[in-house]
C-alpha positions in Angstrom: 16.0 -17.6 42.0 13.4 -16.9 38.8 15.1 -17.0 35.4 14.2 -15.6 32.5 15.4 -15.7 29.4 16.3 -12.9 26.1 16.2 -13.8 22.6 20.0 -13.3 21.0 20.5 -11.7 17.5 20.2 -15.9 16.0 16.8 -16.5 17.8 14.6 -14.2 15.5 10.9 -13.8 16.0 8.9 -14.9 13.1 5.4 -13.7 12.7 2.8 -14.1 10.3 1.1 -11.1 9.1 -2.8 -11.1 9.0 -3.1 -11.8 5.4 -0.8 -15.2 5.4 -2.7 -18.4 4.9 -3.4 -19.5 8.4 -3.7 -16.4 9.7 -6.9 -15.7 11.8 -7.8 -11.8 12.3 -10.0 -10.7 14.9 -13.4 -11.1 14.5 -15.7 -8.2 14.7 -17.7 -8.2 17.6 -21.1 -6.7 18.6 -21.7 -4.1 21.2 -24.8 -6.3 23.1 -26.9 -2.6 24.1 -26.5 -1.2 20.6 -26.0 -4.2 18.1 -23.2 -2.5 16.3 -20.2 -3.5 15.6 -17.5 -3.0 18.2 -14.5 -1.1 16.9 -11.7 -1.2 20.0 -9.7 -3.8 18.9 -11.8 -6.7 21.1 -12.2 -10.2 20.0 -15.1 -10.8 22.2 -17.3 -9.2 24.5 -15.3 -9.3 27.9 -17.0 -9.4 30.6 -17.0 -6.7 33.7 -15.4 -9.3 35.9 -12.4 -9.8 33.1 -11.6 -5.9 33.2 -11.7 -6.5 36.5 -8.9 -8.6 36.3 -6.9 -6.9 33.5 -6.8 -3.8 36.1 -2.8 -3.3 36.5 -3.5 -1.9 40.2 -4.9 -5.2 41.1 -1.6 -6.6 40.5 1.3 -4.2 41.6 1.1 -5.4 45.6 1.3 -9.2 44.2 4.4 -8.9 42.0 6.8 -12.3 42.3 9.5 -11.3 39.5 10.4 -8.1 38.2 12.7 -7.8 35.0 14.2 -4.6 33.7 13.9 -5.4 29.4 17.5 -4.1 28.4 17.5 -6.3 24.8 15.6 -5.8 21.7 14.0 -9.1 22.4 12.8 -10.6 25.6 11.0 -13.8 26.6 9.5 -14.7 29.9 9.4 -18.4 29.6 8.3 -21.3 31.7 10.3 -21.1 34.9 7.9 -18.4 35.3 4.8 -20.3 35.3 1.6 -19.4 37.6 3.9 -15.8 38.6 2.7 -12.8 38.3 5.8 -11.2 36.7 6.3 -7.2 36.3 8.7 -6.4 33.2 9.7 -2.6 33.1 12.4 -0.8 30.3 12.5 -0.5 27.0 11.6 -3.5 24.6 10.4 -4.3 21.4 9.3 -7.8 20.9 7.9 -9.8 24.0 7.3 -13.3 23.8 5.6 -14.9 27.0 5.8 -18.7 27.0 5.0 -19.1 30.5 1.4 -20.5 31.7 -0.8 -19.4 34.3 0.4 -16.7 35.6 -0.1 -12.2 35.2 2.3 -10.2 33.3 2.4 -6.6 33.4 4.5 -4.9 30.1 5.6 -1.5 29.1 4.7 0.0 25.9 6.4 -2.7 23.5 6.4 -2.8 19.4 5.8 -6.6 19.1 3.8 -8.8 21.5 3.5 -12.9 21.0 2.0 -15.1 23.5 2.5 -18.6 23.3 1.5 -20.1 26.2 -1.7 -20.6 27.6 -3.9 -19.7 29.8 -3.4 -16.1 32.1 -3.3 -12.5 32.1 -1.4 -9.9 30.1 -1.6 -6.0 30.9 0.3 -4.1 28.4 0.5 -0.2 28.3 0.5 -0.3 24.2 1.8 -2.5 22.0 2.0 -2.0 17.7 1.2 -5.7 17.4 -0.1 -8.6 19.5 -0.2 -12.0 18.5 -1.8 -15.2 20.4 -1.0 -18.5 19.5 -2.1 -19.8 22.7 -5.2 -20.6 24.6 -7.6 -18.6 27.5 -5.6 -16.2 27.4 -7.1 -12.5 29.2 -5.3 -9.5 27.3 -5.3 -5.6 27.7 -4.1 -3.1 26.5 -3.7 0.7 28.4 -3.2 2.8 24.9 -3.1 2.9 21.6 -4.8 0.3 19.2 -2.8 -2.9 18.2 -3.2 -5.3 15.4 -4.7 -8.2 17.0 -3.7 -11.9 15.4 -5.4 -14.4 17.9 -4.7 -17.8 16.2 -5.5 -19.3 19.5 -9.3 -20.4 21.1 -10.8 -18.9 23.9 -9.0 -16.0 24.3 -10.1 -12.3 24.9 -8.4 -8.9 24.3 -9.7 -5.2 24.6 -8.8 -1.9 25.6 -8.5 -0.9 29.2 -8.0 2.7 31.0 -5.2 3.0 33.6 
């Protein structure tokens, strides 16, 4: 049996805005055929085999855990490691702690990731903020704020 595991009314979600000390906005990026600067929301140029991978349809035959959000607040922590985890419903602040795995999100308000290193497919999302490492992140619609305080990570838009 897969856990996971909501945040209660006492567990807040803090997050710092982009203009806290600390605080590490997303950098602009150049489009390599016309040198100018990208405006979609990417922190790096992401490469055709990373869309590749941030492709919900990819997914959706490999699903391990699925997770109706029914809370405000909902975290998909580290029992779900290395899963690829498919959360539908309504929520408004996501936080995935897990490693290694694929998660695929409904339109959400708030978005932190934590852990490090996989996949995150989101249909739109107000804000998204990476604190961890190598992470792959796309989003389906809309155009976040991005706050990657993390290293190696890459985020852009994708089409459904």
């Amino acid at each position: 049996m897969h856990r996971h595991r909501r945040r209660g009314p006492s567990a807040s979600l803090s997050q710092t805005p982009a203009t806290d000390a600390g605080s590490t906005p997303t950098t602009d990026v150049t489009d390599e055929a016309t040198g100018d600067a990208a405006d979609d929301g990417s922190s790096v140029i992401v490469s055709d085999e990373v869309r590749d991978r941030l492709r919900r349809d990819r997914w959706t035959d490999s699903v391990t855990s699925n997770f109706t959000c029914t809370s405000d607040d909902y975290v998909i922590d580290h029992v779900h490691d290395a899963m690829v985890v498919d959360v539908t419903g309504d929520c408004t602040d996501v936080t995935i702690e897990a490693h290694a795995g694929v998660t695929l999100l409904p339109a959400v308000k708030n978005l932190t990731i934590t852990g490090d290193g996989g996949i995150v497919i989101v249909a739109s999302a107000e804000t998204i903020t990476i604190t961890g490492s190598a992470w792959a992140v796309g989003w389906e619609s809309g155009t976040p704020a991005i706050h990657d305080q993390g290293t190696l990570n890459a985020t852009t838009p994708i089409s459904r």
